[in-house]
SEBA-29749 format. One record per residue (C-alpha): residue in one letter; x, y, z negated. Coordinates in steps of 0.001 Angstrom, whole numbers, padded with zeros to 6 digits, always signed. Example, Ala and Ser with C-alpha at 12.3 -4.5 7.8 and 13.67 -1.06 7.14 Angstrom:
BEGIN
A+012300-004500-007800;S+013670-001060-007140;
***
This chain:
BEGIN
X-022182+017669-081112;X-025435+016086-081348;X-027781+016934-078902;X-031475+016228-078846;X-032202+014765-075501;X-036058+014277-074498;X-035989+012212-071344;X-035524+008577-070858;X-032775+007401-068010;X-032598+004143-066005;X-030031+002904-063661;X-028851-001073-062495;X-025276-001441-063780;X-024154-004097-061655;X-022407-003965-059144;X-024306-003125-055499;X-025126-006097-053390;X-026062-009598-054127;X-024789-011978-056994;X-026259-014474-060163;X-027034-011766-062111;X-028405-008372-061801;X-028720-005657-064849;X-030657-002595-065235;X-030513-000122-068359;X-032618+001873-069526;X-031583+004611-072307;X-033819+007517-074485;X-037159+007716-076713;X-038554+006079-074368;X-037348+002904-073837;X-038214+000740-076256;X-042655+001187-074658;X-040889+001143-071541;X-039576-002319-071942;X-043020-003562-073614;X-045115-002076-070639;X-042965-004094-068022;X-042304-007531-069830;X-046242-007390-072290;X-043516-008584-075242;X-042210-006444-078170;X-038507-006382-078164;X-037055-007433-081379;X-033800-005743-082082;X-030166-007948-080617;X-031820-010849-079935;X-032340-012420-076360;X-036089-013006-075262;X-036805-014831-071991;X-039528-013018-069896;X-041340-011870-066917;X-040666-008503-065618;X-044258-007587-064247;X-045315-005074-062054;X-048218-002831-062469;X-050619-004860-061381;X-049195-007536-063845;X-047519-009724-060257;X-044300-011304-061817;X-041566-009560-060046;X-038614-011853-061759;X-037600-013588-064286;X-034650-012723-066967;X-032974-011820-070308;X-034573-008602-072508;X-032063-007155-074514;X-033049-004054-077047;X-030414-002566-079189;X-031992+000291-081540;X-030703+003593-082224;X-028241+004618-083325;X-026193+001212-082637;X-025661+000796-079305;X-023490+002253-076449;X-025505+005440-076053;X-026349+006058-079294;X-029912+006049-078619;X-032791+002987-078034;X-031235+001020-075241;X-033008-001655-073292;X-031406-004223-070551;X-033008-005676-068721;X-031084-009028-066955;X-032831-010491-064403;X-031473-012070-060870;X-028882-009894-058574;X-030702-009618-055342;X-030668-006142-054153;X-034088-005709-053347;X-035563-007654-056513;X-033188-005110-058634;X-034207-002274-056970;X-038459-003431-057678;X-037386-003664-061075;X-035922-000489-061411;X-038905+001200-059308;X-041519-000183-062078;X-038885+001449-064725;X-038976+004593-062647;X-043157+004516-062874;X-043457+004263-066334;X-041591+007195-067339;X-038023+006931-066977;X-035849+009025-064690;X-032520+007581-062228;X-029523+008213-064180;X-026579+010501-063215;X-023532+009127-062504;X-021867+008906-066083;X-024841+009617-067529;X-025083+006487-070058;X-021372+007250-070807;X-022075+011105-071347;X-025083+010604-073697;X-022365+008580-076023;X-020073+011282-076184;X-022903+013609-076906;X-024371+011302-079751;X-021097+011312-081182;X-020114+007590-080135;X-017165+008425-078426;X-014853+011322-077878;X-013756+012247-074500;X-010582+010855-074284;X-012349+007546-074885;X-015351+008265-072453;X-012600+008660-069862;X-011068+005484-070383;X-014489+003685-069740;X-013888+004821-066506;X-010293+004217-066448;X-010567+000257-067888;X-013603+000093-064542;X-011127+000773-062422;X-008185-000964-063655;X-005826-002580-060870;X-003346-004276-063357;X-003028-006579-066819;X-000652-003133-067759;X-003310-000453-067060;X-005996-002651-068420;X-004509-002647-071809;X-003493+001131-071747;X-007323+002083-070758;X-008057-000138-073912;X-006110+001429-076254;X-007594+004964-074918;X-011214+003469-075887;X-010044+002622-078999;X-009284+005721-080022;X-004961+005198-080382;X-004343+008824-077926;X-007300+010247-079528;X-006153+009434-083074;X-002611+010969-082417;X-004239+014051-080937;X-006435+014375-084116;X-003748+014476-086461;X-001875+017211-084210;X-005260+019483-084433;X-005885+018953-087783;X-001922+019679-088532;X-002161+023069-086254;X-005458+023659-088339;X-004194+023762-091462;X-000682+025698-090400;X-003343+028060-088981;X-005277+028509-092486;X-001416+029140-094669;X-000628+031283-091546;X-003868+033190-091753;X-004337+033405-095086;X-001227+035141-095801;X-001960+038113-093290;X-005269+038464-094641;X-004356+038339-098728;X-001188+040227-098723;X-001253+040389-102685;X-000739+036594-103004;X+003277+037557-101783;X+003106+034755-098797;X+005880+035290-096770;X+005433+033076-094117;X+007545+034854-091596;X+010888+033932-093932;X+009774+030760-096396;X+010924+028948-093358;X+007779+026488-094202;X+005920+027515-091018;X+009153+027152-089291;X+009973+023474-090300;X+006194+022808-089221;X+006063+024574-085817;X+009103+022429-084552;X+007921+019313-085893;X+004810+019784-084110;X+006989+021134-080878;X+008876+017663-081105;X+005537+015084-081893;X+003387+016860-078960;X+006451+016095-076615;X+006948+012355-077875;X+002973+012533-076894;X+003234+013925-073730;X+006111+011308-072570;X+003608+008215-073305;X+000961+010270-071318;X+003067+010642-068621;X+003672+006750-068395;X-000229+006175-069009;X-001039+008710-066168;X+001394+006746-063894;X-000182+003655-064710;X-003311+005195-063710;X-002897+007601-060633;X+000155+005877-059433;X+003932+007310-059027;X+004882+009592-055988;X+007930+008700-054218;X+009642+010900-051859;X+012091+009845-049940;X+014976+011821-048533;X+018029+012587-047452;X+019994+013487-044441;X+018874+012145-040597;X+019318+009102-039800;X+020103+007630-043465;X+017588+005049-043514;X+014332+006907-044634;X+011663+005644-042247;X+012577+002185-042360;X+012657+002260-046072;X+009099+003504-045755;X+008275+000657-043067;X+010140-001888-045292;X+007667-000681-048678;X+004267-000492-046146;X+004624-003979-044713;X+004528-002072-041130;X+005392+000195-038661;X+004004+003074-040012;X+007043+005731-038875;X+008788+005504-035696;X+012491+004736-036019;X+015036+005392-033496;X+019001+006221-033692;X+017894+009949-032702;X+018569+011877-035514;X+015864+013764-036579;X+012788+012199-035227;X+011046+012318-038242;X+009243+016325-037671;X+006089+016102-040024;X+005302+014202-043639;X+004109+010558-043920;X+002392+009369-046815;X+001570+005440-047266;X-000108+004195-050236;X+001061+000371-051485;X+000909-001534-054425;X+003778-003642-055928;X+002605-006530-057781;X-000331-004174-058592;X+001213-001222-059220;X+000032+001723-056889;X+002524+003850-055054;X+001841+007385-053269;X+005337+006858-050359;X+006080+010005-048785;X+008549+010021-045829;X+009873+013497-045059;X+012312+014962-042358;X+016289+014580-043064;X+017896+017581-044671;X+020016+019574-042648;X+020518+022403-041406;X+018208+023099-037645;X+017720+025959-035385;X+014248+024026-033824;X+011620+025494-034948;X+009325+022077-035419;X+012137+020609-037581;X+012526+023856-039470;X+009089+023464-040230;X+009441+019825-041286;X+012114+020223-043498;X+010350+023319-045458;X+007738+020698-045791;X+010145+017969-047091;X+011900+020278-049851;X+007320+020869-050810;X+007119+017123-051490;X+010433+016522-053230;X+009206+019386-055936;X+006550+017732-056560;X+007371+014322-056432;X+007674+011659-059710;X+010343+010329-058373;X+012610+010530-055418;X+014490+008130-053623;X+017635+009533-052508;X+018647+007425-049123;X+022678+008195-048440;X+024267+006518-045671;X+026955+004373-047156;X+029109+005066-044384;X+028821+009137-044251;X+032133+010389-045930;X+029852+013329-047152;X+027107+011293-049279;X+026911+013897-051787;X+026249+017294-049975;X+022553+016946-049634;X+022059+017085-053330;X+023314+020961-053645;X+019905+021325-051360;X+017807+019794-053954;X+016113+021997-056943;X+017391+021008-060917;X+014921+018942-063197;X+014099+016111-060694;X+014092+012148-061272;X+016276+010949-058153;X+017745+007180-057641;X+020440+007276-055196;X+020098+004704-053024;X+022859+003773-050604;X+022221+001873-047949;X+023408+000142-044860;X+025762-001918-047020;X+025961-004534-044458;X+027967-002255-042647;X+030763-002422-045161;X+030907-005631-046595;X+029144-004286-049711;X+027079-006646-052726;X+023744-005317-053469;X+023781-003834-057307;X+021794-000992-059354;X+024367+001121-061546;X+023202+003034-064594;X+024653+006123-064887;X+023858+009417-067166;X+022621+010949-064248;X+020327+008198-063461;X+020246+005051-061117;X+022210+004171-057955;X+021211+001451-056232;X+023427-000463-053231;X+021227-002400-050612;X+020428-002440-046761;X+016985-002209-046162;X+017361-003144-042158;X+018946-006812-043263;X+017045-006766-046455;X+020007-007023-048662;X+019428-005905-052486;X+015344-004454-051495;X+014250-006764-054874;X+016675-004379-057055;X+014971-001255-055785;X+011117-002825-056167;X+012079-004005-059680;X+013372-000392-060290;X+010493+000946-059304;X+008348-001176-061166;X+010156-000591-064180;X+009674+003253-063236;X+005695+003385-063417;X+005876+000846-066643;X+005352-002499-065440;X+008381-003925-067336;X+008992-001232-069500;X+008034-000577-073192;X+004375-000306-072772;X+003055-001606-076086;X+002195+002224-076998;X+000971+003842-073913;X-002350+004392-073500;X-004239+005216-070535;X-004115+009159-069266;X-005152+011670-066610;X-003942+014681-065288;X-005996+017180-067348;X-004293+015098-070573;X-001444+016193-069224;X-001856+020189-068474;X-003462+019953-071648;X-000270+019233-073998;X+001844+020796-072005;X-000399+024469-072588;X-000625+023015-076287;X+003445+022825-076085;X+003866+026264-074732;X+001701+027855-077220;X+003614+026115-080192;X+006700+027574-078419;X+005895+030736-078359;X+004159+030474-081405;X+008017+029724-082901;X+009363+032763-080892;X+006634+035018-082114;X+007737+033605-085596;X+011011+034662-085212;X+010387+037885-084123;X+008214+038407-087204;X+005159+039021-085144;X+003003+037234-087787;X-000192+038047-086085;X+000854+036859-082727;X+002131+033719-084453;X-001639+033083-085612;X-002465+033695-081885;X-000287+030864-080328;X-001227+028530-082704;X-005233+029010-082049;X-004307+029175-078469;X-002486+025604-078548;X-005158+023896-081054;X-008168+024995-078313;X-005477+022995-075470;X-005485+020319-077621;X-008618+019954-078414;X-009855+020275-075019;X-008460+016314-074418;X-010755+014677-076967;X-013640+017457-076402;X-013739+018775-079615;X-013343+022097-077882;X-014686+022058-074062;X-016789+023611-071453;X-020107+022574-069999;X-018066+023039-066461;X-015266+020455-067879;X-018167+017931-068794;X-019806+017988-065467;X-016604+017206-063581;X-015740+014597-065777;X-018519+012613-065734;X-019513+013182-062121;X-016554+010869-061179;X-018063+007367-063079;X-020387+005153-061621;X-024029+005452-061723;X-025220+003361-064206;X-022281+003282-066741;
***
């Protein structure tokens, strides 16, 4: 994948606005004259040199570290120059002007980050969790964007491509030499190997799932039937009045979506209008909208009404395959303790959110739901692309099995390409130019 790259970029990678210390970069062939043009010192490689950073008619503009790490050590992969001077705005920004003048170009957003997955420094996967560790809100997704850099989801989804690589040679090979008596379709070898990949790539996808969590935040829904406690569960999580609550059933019409953290952990909260059945029109409307959001949804929060002798009917309404937590509330009302129940169906949780009886067993439960007191030793950081990626690279293996057993040999060679290019996509062994670009549009400028 390396590329040979001409140009020289510059960008300041602190943060905007005023503080002790300000940096600029400067990356390509030309940085190393670059950097003895605006300091009149030759940069000897990792080792600090106080000096003046001049301007072109040699006026001192400030005063600061010069860093030079030569190619191909160093972030980019290429000569690298810092530059670490004071963090005014305007001082940083003369600095970076001067840079501009003798030769170098303003970086891209991502661009530094880019040029080290094109030199071969990192792989995509860990390029993304630059971004990911940048703009980590927690201790929990700090760690998981730190095992992404390190290469721990990259490494797994190595071993998986160079697995589905080989398979694809024994699988090839025998449709190609038919003399050598390979029969691939009955050995039950490719078989054995095809659901042990099915099984790994799923055990994969699970810790994704958690890292992506960690990193986009869960979506609760809540629902239920009118008047079951839905908006003031959703005023209770907000810290204010964002939905109107009244003992009119139904005055919920339209979706309400609050974002909140818990103890740093981000939460998309969607309130949507009680399930029932309605001849209005507007609430017609705002129920097809609610049964939307509950499909998608990582979780939803079931609100019954402990006192409605028919708590169970609204779950006929709901669609198979969804992670709900019953949670009954208005407890109060019948002398009820607050406690969460396991159950093989999942959780059911007893509290009243309008005395606030039991609310620290449902925030704990949620926690525990995007990771923050689970088993997170082993996740690693992950996005949503991760995710559509394995699960394309787990339908291909799957059909790559039924193909199998339908002794379509050929088609079986098919799947397994088709899931290996998936799979490959996460780390970028196999990507587009389009891919790249939306990637790293989304960092900062000067990382």
């Amino acid at each position: 994948m390396q590329e040979i790259i001409q140009d020289t970029i510059a960008a300041i990678a602190t943060p905007p606005g005023n503080g002790g210390v300000g940096i600029i970069r400067i990356s390509g062939p030309s940085a190393f004259e670059i950097a003895k043009s605006i300091t009149h010192k030759t940069p000897e490689p990792r080792q600090a040199i106080f000096t003046s950073f001049k301007d072109e008619d040699h006026s001192i503009i400030d005063s600061g570290i010069l860093l030079y790490f030569p190619n191909p050590a160093s972030y980019t992969g290429e000569d690298t120059i810092e530059l670490q001077g004071h963090g005014g705005t305007v001082v940083l920004g003369m600095v970076l002007k001067r840079v501009i003048s003798l030769g170098a170009r303003l970086a891209n957003p991502g661009e530094f980050t880019e040029r080290a997955f094109l030199n071969n420094k990192l792989d995509l996967a860990q390029a993304e969790a630059v971004a990911d560790l940048i703009e980590s809100s927690t201790e929990q997704s700090v760690r998981s964007a730190q095992k992404s850099m390190q290469g721990v989801f990259s490494e797994q989804i190595n071993e998986l491509v160079e697995e589905l690589t080989e398979l694809r040679i024994y699988v090839e090979a025998a449709i190609d030499f038919v003399d050598e008596e390979i029969d691939f379709l009955t050995d039950g070898v490719v078989e054995n190997k095809i659901i042990n990949l099915s099984a790994r790539i799923l055990k994969i996808q699970k810790t994704a799932q958690q890292g992506r969590l960690l990193r986009d935040g869960m979506t609760v829904v809540l629902a239920g039937k009118p008047n079951a406690g839905k908006s003031s569960l959703l005023n209770a999580l907000a810290g204010h009045e964002a939905a109107i609550v009244t003992d009119i059933a139904g005055t919920t019409r339209d979706i309400l979506k609050e974002r909140i953290q818990i103890d740093g952990m981000p939460l998309h909260i969607i309130d949507t209008a009680g399930l029932r059945e309605s001849e209005n029109v507007v609430e017609k409307e705002g129920i097809r909208r609610a049964h939307e959001e509950i499909k998608q949804a990582d979780k939803v929060l079931l609100l019954i009404d402990s006192t409605d002798p028919e708590i169970e009917s609204v779950l006929k309404t709901l669609p198979d395959g969804l992670d709900i937590t019953k949670v009954y509330n208005k407890i109060d009302l019948l002398g009820v303790e607050p406690e969460i129940i396991e159950t093989a169906h999942g959780s059911q949780i007893y509290l009243s959110v309008k005395k606030d009886i039991g609310m620290e067993l449902l925030l704990n439960h949620l926690k525990q739901s995007v990771g923050f007191n689970g088993e997170t030793d082993d996740v690693f950081i992950a996005r949503k692309r991760h995710i559509d990626a394995l699960t394309d690279g787990q339908e291909s293996v799957e059909n790559a099995l039924e193909q199998l057993q339908n002794q379509a040999g050929e088609l079986v060679a098919e799947d397994l390409r088709l899931a290996q290019n998936s799979l490959a996509e996460i780390t970028g062994t196999f990507s587009s130019d389009d891919l790249l670009g939306r990637i790293f549009s989304s960092f900062c400028i000067g990382k």
